[in-house]
C-alpha positions in Angstrom: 0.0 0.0 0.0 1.3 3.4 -1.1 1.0 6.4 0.8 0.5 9.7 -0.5 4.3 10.8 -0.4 5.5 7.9 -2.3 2.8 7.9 -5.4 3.8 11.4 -4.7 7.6 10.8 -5.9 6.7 7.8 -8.0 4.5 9.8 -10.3 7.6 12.5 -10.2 9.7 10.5 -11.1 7.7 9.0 -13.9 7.0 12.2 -15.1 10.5 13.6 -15.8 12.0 10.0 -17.1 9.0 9.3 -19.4 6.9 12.5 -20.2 9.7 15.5 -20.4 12.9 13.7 -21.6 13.6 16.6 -24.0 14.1 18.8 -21.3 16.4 17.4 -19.2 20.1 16.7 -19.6 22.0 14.0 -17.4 25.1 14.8 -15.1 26.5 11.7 -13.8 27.5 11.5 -10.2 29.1 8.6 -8.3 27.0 6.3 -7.6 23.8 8.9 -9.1 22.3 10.5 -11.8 21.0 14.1 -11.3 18.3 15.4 -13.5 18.5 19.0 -13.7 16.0 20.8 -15.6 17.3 23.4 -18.5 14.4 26.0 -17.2 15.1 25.4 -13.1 17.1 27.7 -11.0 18.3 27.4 -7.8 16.5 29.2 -4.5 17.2 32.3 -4.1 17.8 34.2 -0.3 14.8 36.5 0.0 17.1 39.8 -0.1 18.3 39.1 -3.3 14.9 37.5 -4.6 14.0 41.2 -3.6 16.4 43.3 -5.3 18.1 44.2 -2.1 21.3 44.8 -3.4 21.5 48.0 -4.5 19.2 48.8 -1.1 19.9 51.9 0.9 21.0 50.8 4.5 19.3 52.8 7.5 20.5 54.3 10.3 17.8 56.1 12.8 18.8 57.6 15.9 16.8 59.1 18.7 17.8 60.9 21.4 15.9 61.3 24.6 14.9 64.5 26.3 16.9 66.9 23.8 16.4 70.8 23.3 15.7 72.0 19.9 19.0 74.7 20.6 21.3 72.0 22.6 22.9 70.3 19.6 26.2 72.3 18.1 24.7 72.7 15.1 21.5 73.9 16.7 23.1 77.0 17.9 23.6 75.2 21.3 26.8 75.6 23.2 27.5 71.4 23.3 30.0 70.0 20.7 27.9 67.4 19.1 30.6 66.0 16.0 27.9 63.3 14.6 25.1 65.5 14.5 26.6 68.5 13.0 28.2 66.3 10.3 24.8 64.5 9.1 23.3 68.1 9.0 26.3 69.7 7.4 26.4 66.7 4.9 22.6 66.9 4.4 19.7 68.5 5.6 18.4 70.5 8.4 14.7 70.0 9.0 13.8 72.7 11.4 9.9 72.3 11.8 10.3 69.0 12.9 8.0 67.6 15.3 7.2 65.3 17.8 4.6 64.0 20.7 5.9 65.8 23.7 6.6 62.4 25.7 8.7 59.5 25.1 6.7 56.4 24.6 4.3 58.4 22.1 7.0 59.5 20.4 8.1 56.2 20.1 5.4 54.1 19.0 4.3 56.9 16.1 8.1 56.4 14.8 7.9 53.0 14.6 4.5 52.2 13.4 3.6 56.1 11.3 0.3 56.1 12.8 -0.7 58.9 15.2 0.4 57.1 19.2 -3.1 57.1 20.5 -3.7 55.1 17.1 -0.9 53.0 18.6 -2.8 52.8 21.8 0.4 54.8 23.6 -1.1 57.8 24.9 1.3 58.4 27.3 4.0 56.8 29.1 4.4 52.4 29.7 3.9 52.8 33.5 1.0 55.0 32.8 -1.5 52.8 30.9 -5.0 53.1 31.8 -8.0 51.0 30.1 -9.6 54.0 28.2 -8.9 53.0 24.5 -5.8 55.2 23.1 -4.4 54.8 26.5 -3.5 50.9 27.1 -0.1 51.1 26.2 -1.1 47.6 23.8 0.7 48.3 20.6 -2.1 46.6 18.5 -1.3 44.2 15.5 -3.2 46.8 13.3 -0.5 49.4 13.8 2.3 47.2 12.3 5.9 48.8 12.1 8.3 49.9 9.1 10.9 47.3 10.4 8.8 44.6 10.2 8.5 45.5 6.1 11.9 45.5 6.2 12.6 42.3 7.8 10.4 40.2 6.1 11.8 41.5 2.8 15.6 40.7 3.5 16.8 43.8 5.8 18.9 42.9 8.8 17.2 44.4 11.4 18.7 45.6 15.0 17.9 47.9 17.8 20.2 49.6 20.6 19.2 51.4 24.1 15.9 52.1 25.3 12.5 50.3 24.3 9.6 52.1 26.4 6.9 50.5 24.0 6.8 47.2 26.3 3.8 47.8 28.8 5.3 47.4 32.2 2.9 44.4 33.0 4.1 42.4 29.7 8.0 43.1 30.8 8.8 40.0 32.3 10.1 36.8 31.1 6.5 35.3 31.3 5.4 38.0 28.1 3.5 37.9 26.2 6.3 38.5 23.7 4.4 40.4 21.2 5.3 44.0 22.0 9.0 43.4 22.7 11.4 44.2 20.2 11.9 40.7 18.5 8.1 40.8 17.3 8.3 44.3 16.1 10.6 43.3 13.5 14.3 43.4 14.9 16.3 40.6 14.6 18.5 41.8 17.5 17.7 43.8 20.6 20.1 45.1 23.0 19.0 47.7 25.5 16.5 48.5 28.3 12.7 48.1 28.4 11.9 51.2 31.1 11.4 54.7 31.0 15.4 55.4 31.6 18.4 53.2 33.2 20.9 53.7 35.2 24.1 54.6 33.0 26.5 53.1 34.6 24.8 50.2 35.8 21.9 49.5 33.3 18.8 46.6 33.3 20.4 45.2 30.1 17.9 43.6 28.5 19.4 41.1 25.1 16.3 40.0 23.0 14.4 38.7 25.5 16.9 37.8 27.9 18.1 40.0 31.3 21.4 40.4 31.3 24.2 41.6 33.8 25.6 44.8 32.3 30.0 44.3 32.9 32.3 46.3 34.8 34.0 47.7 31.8 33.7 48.6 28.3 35.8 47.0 25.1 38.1 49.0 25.7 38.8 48.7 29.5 37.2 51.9 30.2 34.5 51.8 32.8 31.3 51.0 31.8 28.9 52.9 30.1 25.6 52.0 28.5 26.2 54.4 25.4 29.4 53.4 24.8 28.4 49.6 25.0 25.7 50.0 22.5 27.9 51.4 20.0 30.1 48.8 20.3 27.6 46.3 19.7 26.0 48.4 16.8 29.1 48.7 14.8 29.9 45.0 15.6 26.4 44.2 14.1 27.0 46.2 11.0 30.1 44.7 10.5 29.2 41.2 10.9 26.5 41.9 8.2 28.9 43.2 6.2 31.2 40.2 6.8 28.8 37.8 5.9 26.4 38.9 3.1 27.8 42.5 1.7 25.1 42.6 -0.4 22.7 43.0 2.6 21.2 46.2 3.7 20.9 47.2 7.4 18.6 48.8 9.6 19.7 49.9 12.3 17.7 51.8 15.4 19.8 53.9 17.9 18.0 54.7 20.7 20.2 55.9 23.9 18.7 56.4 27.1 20.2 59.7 26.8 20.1 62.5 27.7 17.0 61.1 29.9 17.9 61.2 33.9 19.9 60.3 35.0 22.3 62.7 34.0 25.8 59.8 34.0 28.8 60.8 31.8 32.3 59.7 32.3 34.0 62.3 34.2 36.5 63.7 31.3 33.4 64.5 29.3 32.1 67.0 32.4 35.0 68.4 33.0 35.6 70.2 29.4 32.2 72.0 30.3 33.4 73.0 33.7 33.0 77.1 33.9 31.2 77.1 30.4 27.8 78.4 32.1 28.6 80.7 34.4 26.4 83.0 32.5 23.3 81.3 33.1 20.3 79.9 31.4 19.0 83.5 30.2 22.4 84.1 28.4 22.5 80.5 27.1 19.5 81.3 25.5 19.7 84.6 23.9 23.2 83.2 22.4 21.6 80.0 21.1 19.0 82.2 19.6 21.3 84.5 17.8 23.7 81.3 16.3 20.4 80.1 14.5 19.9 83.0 13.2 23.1 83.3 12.0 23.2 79.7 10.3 19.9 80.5 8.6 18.7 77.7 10.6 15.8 80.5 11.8 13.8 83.0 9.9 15.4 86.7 10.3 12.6 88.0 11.6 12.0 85.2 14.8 11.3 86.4 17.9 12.8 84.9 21.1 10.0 84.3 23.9 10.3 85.7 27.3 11.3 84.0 30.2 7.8 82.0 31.9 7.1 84.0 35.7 7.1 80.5 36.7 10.8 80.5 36.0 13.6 82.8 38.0 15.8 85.0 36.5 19.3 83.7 36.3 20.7 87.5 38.1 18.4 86.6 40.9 19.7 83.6 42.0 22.6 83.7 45.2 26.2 82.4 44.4 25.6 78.9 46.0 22.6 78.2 43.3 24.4 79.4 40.6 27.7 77.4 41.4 24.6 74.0 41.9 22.9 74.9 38.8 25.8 75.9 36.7 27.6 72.2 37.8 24.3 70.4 36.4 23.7 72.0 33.3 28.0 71.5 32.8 27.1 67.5 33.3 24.2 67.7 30.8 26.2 69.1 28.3 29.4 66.5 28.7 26.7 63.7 28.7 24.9 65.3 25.5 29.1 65.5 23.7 29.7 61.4 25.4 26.0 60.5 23.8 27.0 62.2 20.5 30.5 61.3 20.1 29.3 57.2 20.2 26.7 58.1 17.5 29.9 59.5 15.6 31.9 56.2 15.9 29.0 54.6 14.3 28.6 56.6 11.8 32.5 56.4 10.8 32.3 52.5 11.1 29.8 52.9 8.4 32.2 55.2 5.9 35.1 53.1 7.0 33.0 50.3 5.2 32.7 52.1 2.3 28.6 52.3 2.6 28.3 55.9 3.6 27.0 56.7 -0.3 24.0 54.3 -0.1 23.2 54.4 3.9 20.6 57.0 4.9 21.4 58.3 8.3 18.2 60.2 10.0 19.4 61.9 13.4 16.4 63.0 15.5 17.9 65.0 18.4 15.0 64.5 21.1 12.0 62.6 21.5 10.5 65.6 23.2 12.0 69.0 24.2 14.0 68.7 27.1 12.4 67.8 30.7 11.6 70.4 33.3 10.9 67.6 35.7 13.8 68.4 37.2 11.8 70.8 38.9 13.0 74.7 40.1 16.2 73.5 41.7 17.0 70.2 39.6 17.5 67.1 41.1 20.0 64.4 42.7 17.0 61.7 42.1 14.8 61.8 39.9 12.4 59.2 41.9 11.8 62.0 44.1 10.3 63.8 41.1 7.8 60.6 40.3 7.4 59.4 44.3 6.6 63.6 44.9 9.4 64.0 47.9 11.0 67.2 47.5 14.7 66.9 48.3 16.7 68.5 50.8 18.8 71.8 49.4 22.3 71.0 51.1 21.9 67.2 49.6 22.9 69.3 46.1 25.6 72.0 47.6 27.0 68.6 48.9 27.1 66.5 46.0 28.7 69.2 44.0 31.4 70.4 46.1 32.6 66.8 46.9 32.8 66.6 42.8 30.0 63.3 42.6 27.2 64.9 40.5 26.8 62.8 37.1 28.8 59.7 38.5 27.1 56.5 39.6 25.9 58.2 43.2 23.0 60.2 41.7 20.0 60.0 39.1 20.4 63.5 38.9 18.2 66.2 36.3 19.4 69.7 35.9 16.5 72.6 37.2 13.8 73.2 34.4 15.1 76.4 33.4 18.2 75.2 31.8 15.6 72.7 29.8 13.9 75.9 28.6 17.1 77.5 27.6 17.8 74.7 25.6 14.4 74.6 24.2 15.5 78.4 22.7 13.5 80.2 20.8 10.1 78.1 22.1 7.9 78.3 24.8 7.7 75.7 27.8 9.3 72.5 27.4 8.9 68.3 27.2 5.1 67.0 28.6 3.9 70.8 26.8 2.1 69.3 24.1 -0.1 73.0 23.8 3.5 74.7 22.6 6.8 73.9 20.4 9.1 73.8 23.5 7.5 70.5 24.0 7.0 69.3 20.5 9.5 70.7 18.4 13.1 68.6 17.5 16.1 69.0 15.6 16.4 66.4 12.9 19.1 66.2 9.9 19.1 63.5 7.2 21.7 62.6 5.3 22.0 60.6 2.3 24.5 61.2 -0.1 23.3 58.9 -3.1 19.9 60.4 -3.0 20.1 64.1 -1.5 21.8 66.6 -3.8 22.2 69.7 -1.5 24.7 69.8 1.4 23.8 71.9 4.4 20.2 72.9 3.5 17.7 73.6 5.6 13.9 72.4 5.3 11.2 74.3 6.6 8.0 71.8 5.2 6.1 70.6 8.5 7.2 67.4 9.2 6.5 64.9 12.1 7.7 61.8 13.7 4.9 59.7 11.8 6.6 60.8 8.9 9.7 58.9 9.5 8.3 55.2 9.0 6.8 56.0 5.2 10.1 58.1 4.6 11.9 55.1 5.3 9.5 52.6 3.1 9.9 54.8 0.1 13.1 54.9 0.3 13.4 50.8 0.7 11.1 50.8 -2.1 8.3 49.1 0.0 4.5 50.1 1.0 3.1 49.5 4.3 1.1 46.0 3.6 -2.5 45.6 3.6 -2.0 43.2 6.3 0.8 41.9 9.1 0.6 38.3 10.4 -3.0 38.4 9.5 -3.8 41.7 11.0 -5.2 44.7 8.8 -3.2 47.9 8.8 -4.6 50.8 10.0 -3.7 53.5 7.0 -0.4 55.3 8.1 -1.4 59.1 9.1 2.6 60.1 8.0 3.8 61.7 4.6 7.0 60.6 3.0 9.4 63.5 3.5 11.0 62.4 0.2 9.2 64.8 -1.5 11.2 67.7 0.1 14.7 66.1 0.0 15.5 67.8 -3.8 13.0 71.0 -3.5 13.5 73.1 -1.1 10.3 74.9 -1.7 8.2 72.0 -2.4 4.4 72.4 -0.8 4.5 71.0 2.9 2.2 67.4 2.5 1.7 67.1 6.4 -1.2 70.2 6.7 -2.7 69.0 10.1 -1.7 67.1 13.1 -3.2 67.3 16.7 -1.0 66.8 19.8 -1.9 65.3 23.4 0.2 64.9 26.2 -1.1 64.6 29.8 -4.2 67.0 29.1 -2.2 69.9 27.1 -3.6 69.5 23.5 -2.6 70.9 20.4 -3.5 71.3 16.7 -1.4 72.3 13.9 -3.6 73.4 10.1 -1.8 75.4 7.6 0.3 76.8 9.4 -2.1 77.8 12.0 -1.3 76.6 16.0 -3.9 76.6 18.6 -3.3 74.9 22.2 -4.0 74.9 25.8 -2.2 73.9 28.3 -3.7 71.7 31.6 -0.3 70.4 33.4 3.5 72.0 34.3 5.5 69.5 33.6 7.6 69.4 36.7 4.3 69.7 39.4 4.3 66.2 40.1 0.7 65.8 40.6 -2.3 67.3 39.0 -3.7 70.5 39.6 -7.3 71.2 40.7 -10.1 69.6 38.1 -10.9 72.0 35.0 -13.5 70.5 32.5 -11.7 70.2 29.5 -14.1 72.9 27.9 -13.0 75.4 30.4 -9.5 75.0 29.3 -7.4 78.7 28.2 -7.3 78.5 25.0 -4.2 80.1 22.5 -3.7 80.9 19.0 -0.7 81.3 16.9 -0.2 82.1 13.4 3.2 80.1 12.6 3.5 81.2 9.3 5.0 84.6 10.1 5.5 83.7 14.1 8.0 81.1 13.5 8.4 80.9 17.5 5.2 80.5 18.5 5.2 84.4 20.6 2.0 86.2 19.2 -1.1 85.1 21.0 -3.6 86.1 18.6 -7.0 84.1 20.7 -8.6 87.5 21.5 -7.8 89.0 17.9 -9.2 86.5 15.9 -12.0 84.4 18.2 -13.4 83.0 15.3 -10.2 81.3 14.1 -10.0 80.0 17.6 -12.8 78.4 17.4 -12.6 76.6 14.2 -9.2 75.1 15.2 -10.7 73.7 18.8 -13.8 72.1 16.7 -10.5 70.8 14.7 -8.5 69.4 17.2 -11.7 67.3 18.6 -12.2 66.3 15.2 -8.7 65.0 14.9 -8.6 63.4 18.4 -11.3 61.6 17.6 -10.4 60.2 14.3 -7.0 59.8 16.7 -8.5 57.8 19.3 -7.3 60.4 21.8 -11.0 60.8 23.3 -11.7 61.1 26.1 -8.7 62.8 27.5 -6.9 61.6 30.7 -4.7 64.7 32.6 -3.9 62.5 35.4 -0.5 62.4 36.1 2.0 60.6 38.4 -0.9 59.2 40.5 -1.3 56.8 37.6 2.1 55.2 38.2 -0.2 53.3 40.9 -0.5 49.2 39.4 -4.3 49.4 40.1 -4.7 51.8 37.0 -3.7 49.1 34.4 -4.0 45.3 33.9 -1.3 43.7 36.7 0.3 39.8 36.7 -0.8 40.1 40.7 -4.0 41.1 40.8 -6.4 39.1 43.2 -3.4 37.5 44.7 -2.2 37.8 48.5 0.9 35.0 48.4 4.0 35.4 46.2 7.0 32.8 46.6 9.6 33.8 44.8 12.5 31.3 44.0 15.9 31.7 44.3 17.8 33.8 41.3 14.1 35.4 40.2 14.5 38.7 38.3 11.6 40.6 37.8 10.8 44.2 36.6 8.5 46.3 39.0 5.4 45.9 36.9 5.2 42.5 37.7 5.2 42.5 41.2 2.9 43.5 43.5 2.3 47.0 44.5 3.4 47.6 48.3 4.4 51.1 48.5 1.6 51.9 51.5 0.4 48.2 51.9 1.7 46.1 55.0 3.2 43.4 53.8 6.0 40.1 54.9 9.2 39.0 53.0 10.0 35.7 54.9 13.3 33.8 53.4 13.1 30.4 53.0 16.7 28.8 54.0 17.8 25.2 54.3 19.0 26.1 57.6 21.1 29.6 58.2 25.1 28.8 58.7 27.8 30.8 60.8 29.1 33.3 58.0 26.3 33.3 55.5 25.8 36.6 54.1 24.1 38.3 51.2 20.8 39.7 49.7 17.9 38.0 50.6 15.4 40.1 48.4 15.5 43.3 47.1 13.6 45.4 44.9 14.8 48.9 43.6 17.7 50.1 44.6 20.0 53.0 45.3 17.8 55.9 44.3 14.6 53.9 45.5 13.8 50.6 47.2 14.4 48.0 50.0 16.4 45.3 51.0 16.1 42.3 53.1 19.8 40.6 53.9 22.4 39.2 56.4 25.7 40.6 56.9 28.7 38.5 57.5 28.3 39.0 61.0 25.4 37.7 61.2 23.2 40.4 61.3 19.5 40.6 59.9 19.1 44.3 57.9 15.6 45.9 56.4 17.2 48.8 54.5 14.5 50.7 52.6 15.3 54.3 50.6 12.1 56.6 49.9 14.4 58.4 46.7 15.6 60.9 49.6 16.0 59.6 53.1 17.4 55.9 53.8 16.7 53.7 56.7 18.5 51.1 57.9 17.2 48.5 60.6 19.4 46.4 62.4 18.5 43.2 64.4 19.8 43.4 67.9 20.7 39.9 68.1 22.3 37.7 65.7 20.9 35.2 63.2 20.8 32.0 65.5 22.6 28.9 63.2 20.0 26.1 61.6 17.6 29.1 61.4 15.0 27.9 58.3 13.7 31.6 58.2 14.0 35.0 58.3 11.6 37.5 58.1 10.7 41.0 57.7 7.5 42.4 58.3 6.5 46.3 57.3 3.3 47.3 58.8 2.1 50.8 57.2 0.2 53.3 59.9 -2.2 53.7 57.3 -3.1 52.6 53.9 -2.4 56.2 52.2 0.3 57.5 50.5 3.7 58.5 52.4 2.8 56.6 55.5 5.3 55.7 57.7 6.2 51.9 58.3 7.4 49.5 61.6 9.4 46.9 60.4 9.7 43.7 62.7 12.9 41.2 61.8 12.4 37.7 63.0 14.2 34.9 63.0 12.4 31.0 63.0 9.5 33.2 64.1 11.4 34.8 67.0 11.5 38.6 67.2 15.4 40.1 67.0 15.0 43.6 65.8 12.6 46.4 65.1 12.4 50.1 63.7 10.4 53.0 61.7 10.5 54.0 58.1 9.1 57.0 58.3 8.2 58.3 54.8 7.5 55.7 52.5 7.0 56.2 48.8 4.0 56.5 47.3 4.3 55.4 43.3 7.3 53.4 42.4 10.6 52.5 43.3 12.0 52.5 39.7 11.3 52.4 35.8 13.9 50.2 35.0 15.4 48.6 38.1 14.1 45.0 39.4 13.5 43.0 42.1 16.1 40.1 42.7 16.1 37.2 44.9 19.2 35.8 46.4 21.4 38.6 44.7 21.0 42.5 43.8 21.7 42.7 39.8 21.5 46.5 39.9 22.0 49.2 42.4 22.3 48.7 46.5 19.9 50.5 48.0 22.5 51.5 50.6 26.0 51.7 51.0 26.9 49.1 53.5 26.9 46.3 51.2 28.5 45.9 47.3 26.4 44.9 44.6 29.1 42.8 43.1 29.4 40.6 46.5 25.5 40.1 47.2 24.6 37.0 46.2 23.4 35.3 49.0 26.4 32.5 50.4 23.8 29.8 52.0 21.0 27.8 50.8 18.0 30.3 50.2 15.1 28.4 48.7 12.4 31.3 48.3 11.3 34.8 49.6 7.4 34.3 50.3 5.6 37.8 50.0 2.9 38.3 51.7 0.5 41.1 51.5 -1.2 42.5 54.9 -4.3 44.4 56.0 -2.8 44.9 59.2 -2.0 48.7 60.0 -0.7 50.5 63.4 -3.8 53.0 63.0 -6.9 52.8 61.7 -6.8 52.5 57.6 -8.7 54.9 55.6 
């Protein structure tokens, strides 16, 4: 009896030694004869069966937090060699725009549909259920690598993701979201809002790594300089192994995000360089554009906001703080650069810099005020809402520490407004340029003529993805693994790249960060604005129809610094009916203006919901959106030992770290230690007797006073159930202990959340089984 396979190959056989003999011509091999027919060919590698060969390779870069006057080129006062050389060698685009916010920004370059369209209407660790808002990247809104990939690109991203809902950022997925399954072959970088520089969450594909103690080179480690060296390994490899190839490649730093982390050479060459102050910066920065014809002659340069001080009218001491943090900004804006610029000479060293289009966007936003009036040494205390203490800063800059690995620092919002020159207000602003308005330069020498031009066509960051698909030669498919594509709401910019003068094709776009809204019509700007961006929590309820409105005519107001909404009321009008029109079609409705109070799990689907018990196993790593939220509930960490032994020592669990978070662990002495840091003050409890040998647990327990942000804690240590220490946190925090950082049983993978014990020596020496977590409703007063 035959089955289907074999009268399968029987009848083949038949066929081609019987029916097409005319066809074929005999090779004889030892031992066989090959039939090869005349009209055959061989498989062909889906790049080539493509016409890849002659392919433009891609570089994209995005920086993070960057002020439309901060780059060089820009005017700014920072030498930035890699973006002044793809501007200089191409094109200036100076009414660039993006979302205001990082995640947004993010997702609407990726996929070129509008980020509530995206369903990323704010920040990961924000997500809400109001559609627009989930933070689900759906299958609809598929993304220009993906094209790329599945036609024969190789495909890699470097630095910071942010388009991973926190809840989906653990190793139990779903996988969907993350890099790999947006189209990248390889992903090396962070999933959170920012990282540590110096000691990141590395994150490889879908694997969490341990970042090393030193670059390639031996130098001490630095995220930035790390991904470079992996980028231009990656290219190179490519290059190695199929020349005829194209790349894409995404370049994504954490920087210059908080925390503020450069290596300390890179600070020093600013030191004394802004003694002048913000309001000098500014005016200078101003006047450079001009002169490079970067700005129109006639642009105005906006005042100063009340909200903001006067650089003359600070005292010595905050101008020697402030000048110190806006000098480590601008060496970790030059370190961030110069790695782009190694990259972008690995790719000329090649011999590809003709056919590789290199798109530099210098901010996802405009910088970030959320560094408050006085900047910052943590920027947890910005999202917790502690205000820090004022000699913390005089401290950390006379001892020489500030942008090393002892702070998550953020320079005061008025340096982010200087370097936001000639615009109003700054990142989370939405209403006004400051927030929305980047530098971007393209280069691309085999298919832009002009050197050093400057466009002036609106553009935005959904404009990026089809720019990139024309350019491939590629259309955004009807459908993506079975999903329908939404239409992409971006124009091509290809258009502009040979006419300077060509007609602008992106006429309208709305804008929504946070409840400040926006619209943008030909050449027509009308916005309000709900939230300042460093005010960590909302202000008083306005209906959103009693929100101040403004109206700007851009076309001869190129900085956005003639209100014109009691002049022309009618024109006001028409643009608000426009902007709801366009949030609508935008899926923006109905706006959310909550702020950092939505950093709380219970806004947004959680891994722990319903659950009391967690038993963690020895050697977890975790990421803070999948565990459960204890900022102001009592809860118990009880460690699980085979039996404690003279001399055991380590972390027991930990979550946070350094500039936020706790610690349960045994010293080598034998001592039990809760240490818990609220992104200001730390506490460290003590037992008062040593960890008896053959103890099977130890355990912590941190009863709140109240259920209610802030609260203050007791924390009970016990040993085999037996009391041997006790103490009082007595501010806990009240949203979350980190974007990025984890927590870690048995070991501490990123920061120690104090400075009597070394992250390097923490694993835990004896057998630990488990840390059981159990939440409490037990509290010392009554809970409201």
């Amino acid at each position: 009896m035959f089955t289907s396979r074999k009268l399968h190959k029987i009848l083949s056989a038949l066929l081609i030694t019987v029916v097409l003999p005319i066809s074929i011509k005999a090779q004889n091999v030892k031992g066989l004869t090959v039939h090869e027919s005349q009209d055959s060919a061989p498989a062909q590698l889906n790049f080539r069966e493509n016409n890849l060969q002659d392919a433009p390779n891609i570089v994209l870069i995005l920086l993070d937090d960057v002020g439309y006057a901060q780059m060089g080129h820009m005017g700014g006062q920072i030498e930035t060699p890699a973006f002044d050389e793809i501007a200089n060698k191409g094109l200036t685009y100076s009414r660039f725009h993006t979302t205001a916010l990082c995640s947004p920004t993010r997702a609407a370059l990726l996929s070129g549909r509008n980020h509530h369209k995206a369903e990323t209407g704010a920040i990961m660790e924000i997500g809400t259920g109001n559609d627009g808002y989930t933070m689900k990247m759906p299958k609809e809104t598929g993304t220009f690598a993906k094209v790329l990939q599945e036609k024969g690109y190789s495909t890699s991203w470097y630095g910071k993701n942010h388009n991973v809902p926190d809840w989906e950022a653990s190793f139990t997925g779903p996988f969907d979201r993350w890099p790999n399954d947006l189209g990248f072959d390889y992903f090396y970088g962070f999933l959170g809002g920012d990282t540590d520089q110096f000691h990141p969450a590395l994150v490889e594909d879908r694997k969490r790594i341990t970042a090393p103690e030193t670059n390639a080179d031996g130098s001490k480690y630095h995220i930035t300089t790390d991904m470079a060296d992996k980028a231009i390994n990656y290219i190179q490899s490519v290059n190695a192994v199929a020349p005829d190839k194209p790349f894409l490649v995404y370049f994504s730093p954490g920087a210059v995000h908080a925390p503020h982390q450069a290596p300390a050479e890179y600070i020093e060459k600013y030191k004394g360089k802004f003694d002048q102050g913000w309001d000098v910066y500014r005016e200078q920065a101003f006047n450079n554009m001009k002169d490079k014809g970067i700005i129109p002659a006639d642009a105005t340069l906006t005042p100063r906001p009340d909200a903001l001080p006067a650089w003359d009218s600070l005292n010595e001491e905050q101008k020697m703080v402030y000048a110190r943090m806006m000098e480590v900004f601008a060496g970790f804006t030059e370190h961030t650069d110069t790695q782009i610029k190694r990259l972008y000479d690995a790719v000329d060293e090649m011999g590809k810099l003709d056919n590789t289009i290199f798109i530099y966007i210098a901010g996802d936003n405009g910088a970030s005020a959320e560094g408050g009036q006085e900047g910052l040494l943590n920027e947890m205390a910005f999202f917790n809402g502690i205000p820090e203490k004022w000699e913390d800063k005089v401290e950390a800059v006379k001892t020489n520490r500030l942008g090393s690995e002892d702070y998550f620092n953020h320079m005061p919002a008025a340096w982010a407004w200087a370097v936001n020159s000639p615009y109003q207000w700054t990142k989370q602003v939405a209403s006004h340029l400051g927030g929305v308005r980047n530098a971007m330069a393209i280069s691309y020498p085999k298919g832009i003529k002009g050197e050093g031009e400057v466009r002036t066509q609106f553009s935005h960051v959904t404009d990026i993805a089809p720019t990139i698909l024309e350019l491939a030669g590629f259309e955004m498919p009807e459908t993506i693994d079975g999903a329908h594509q939404e239409p992409i709401d971006g124009t091509s910019l290809a258009y502009s790249f040979n006419n300077e003068t060509a007609p602008e094709e992106h006429t309208t776009q709305y804008f929504e960060i946070l409840g400040n809204i926006g619209i943008y019509h030909d050449g027509w700007w009308a916005g309000a604005m709900r939230n300042i961006p460093w005010e960590s929590n909302s202000t008083a309820q306005i209906e959103i129809t009693d929100y101040k409105w403004e109206l700007y005519n851009l076309s001869n107001d190129f900085s956005q610094g003639e209100n014109l909404a009691e002049e022309m009321p009618e024109k006001l009008e028409y643009m608000k009916y426009l902007f709801f029109a366009e949030a609508a079609k935008g899926n923006a409705l109905p706006i959310d203006d909550r702020r950092t109070e939505r950093f709380r799990s219970s806004f947004r689907p959680s891994l722990t919901a319903g659950l009391t018990t967690f038993t963690y196993p020895n050697g977890l790593r975790i990421p803070e959106g999948a565990t459960p939220f204890t900022k102001f509930q009592s809860h118990s960490l009880e460690a699980n030992l085979e039996g404690y032994k003279k001399g055991d020592q380590g972390v027991l669990i930990t979550q946070g770290g350094r500039f936020a978070g706790f610690v349960l662990r045994v010293d080598k002495s034998g001592n039990a230690y809760y240490e818990y840091c609220n992104s200001v003050d730390k506490y460290s409890i003590k037992s008062s007797a040593k960890v008896p040998s053959g103890t099977k647990t130890i355990k912590a327990t941190v009863i709140m006073d109240e259920k209610k942000p802030y609260t203050p804690a007791t924390i009970t240590l016990y040993a085999d159930g037996k009391e041997i220490g006790k103490g009082r946190v007595e501010k806990t925090v009240a949203n979350l202990y980190s974007l990025d950082e984890t927590l870690d049983v048995g070991k501490d993978s990123g920061t120690a959340v104090t400075d009597k014990y070394k992250v390097k020596n923490s694993k835990y020496t004896g057998q630990l089984k488990s840390v059981t977590l159990n939440l409490i409703e037990e509290y010392n007063t009554v809970s409201k």
